[in-house]
N, C-alpha and C positions, 0 to 999 in steps of 0.2 A: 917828654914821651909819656903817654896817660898810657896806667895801667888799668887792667881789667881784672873783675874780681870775679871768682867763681860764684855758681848760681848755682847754691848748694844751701844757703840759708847761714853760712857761719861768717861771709862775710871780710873771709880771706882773701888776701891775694893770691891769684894765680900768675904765677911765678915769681922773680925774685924784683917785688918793688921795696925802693928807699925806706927807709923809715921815717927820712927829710920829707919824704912825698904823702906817707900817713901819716904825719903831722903835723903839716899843711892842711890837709882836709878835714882833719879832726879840731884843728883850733878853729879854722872855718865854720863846721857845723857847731861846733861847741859856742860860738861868739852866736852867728842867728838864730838858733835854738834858744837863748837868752835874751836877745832882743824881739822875736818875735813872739815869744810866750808873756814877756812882760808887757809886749803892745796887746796883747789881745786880755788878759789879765788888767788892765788899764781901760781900758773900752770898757770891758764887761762890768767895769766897779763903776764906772759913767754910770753906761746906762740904768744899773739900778737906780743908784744915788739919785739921777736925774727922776724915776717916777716917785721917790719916799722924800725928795726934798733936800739929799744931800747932806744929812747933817748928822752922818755915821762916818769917823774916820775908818780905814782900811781896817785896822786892828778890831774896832768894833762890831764893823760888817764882818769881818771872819770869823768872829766867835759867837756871833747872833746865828752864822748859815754851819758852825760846829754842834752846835747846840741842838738847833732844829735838824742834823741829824741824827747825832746821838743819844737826844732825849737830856740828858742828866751829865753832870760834871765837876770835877770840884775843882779849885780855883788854881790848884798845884797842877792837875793834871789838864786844866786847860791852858798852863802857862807853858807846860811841857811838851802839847802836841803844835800848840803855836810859837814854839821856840825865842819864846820870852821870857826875861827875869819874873818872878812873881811879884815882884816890887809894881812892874810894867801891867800886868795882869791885875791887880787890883784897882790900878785907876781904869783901866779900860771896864773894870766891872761896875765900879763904881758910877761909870757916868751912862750905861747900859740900866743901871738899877734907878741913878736918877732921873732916863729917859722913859721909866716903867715896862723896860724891854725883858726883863729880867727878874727873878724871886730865888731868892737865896733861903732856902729852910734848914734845918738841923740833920745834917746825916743820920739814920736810922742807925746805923752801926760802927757810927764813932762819931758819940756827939761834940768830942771837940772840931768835928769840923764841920763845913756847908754844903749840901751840893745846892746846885747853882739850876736852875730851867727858865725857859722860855714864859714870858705872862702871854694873855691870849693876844695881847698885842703885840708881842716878840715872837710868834710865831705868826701872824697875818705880816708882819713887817719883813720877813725871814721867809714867805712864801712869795709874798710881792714881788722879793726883790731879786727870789732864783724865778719867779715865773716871768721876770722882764728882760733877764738875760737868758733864758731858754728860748724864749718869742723872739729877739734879736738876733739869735744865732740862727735860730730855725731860717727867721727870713732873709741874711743875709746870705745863706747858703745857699737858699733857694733863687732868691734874685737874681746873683751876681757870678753862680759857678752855674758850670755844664756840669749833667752827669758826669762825663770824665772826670770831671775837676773835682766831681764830689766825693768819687770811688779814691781817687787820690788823697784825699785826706782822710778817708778812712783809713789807707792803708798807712800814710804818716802818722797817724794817731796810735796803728798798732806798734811802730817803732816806739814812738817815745814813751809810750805805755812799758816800753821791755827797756828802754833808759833807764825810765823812774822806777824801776825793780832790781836794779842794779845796787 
């Protein structure tokens, strides 16, 4: 028996459904939400890769497109917004600084440590490679959906936007 939920914006049931039954749909959305954020997440790391040549692992390209937006960062707190050991965070910088994607200077206000920026070629490499998944997304949305289809993931996008603030 499918239950109907109020259109209220909270998301409740209206009346007395299972709990067996919201958790069913909740492990449901909870499993494709993961597999399809990962598929599209995997695409998008292609298509960069595919126009700089491919030879940034994931960890690299994420802290090349951290970097270029936050400007500056040191090597703790980019291990800590990338949720890796610092152990893990120094070889990923390391082969960034030996790809000259990367210049580590002296923090101005605690010179035991570094902060870490972009060289101009870690920024040109770090705009390439959001501007080849911005141009991919663009056209594959444009392609392949209908406006419906497109106002539609606008509005899934606001959902998972109020997931990810959870």
């Amino acid at each position: 028996m499918a239950e109907t939920l109020r259109d209220d914006g909270t998301g409740q049931p209206d009346g007395e459904a299972t709990d067996a039954a919201l958790a069913a749909s909740a492990v449901t959305a909870a499993r494709d939400v993961r597999v399809v954020i990962g598929r599209l997440r995997r695409r998008l790391r292609e298509v960069a890769d595919g126009t700089a040549g491919g030879d940034l692992s994931p960890s690299q390209a994420s802290v090349l497109a951290q970097l270029s937006r936050v400007g500056a960062g040191t090597a703790s707190g980019l291990a800590a917004s990338e949720r890796i050991r610092p152990q893990s965070m120094a070889a990923t910088l390391a082969a960034l600084d030996a790809a000259g994607l990367i210049r580590r200077d002296p923090d101005p206000t605690d010179g035991r440590r570094q902060l870490v920026t972009l060289t101009e070629a870690g920024v040109a490499r770090a705009e390439g490679n959001k501007n080849a998944r911005h141009e991919w997304l663009n056209r594959a949305l444009h392609d392949h959906y209908t406006e419906a289809e497109r106002q539609t993931v606008i509005e899934a996008m606001a959902l998972l936007d109020r997931l990810a603030q959870l």
